[in-house]
N, C-alpha and C positions, 0 to 999 in steps of 0.2 A: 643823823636825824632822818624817820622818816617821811618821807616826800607823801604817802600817802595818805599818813594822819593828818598832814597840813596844803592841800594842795596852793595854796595863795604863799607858802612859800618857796616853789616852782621858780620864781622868779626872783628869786632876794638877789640875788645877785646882780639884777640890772638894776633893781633900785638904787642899789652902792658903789653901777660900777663899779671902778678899778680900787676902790677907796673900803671895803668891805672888811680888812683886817684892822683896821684904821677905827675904824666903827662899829663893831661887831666882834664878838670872843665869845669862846665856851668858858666857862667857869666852874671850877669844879667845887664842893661842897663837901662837909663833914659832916656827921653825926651830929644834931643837935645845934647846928650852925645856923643863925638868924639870915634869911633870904632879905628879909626889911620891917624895920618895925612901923606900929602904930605911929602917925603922926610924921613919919617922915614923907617930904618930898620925894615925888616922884621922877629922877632922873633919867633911871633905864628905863626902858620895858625889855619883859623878863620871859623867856619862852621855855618851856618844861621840855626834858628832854630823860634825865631817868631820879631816880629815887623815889622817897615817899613825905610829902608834906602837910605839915599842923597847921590849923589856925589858930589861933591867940586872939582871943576876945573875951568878951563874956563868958563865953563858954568857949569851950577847947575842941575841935571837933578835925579829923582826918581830913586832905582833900586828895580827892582820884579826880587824877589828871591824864591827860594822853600825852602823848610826844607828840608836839608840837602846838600844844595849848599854852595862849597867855595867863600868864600869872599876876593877877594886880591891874591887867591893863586900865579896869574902870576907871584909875586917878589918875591915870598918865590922860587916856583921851577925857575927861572932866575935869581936868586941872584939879581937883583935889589930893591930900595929901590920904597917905593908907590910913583907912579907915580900920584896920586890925592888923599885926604882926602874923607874921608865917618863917617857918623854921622845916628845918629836914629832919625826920626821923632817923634816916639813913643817908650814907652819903648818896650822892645825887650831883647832878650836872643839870647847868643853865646857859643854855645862849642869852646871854645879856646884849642889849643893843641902845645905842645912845639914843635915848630917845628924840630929843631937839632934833639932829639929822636927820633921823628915821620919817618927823610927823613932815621936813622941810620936801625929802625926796618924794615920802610918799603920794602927794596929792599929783603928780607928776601919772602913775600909772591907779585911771580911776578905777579899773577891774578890780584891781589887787585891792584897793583901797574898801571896796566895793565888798569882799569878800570878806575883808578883816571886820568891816561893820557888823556883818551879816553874823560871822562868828562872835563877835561880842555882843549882838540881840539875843542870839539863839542860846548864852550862857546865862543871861539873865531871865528869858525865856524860863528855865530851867529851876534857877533861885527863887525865881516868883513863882514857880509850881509850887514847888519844896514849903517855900513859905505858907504858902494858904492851907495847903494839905496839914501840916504840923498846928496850924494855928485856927481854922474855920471854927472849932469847935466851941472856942473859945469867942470870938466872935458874933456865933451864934446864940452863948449864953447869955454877952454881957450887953445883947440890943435885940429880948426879946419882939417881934411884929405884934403890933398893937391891932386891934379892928380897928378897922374905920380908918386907918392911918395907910399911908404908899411908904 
């Protein structure tokens, strides 16, 4: 994995200490192989490492992802369960990590933790662009500005 698409994980290994195989694996994938569906609990948290991933929702839509980007994290850190299904187009590889351990070590080193937040603002950051841009327009129609009105 590389170090330089993720730099907060630089130090994963202190997080888990000596205990890091224990708690942490690659996991390899297939073709068409379900990463996590809709409505399940969030165990792991799941970090992108190679292939190509769908979403499953409403609508069906690709996600480009980097090496070393979380996948899912939103319901691991909100305690919600996945709000949509994801699958691999191609086989692909995940470092999977138990999440429970992962949330217990991590408050231990705040930089890191600090970093991970930062990356999970800046992703939604991004959703929330996405969204308004796809949807202003609509928006726009359905509340036309009256006179006289703020």
């Amino acid at each position: 994995m590389s170090t330089k698409a993720s730099p907060y994980f630089l130090n994963l290994k202190s997080v888990f200490c000596d205990n890091m195989n224990q708690y942490a694996f690659i996991k390899h994938y297939t073709t068409n192989e379900v990463l996590y569906q809709q409505g399940d609990v969030p165990f792991n948290l799941y970090i992108f490492i190679s292939g190509q991933l769908k979403i499953l929702n409403k609508t069906q839509q690709m996600m480009h992802c980097s090496v070393g980007e979380f996948i899912g994290a939103h319901a691991n850190f909100a305690n919600i369960c996945y709000p949509e299904t994801v699958k691999f187009l191609s086989a692909g590889q995940i470092l999977v990590i138990q999440f429970d351990y992962f949330k217990e070590r991590i408050v231990h080193y705040p930089i890191l933790f600090g970093k991970i937040i930062e990356g999970l603002l800046q992703k939604q950051k991004i959703i929330t662009n996405i969204s308004d841009q796809q949807f202003s327009h609509v928006l726009i129609n359905s509340y036309p500005a009256k006179s006289g009105h703020l």
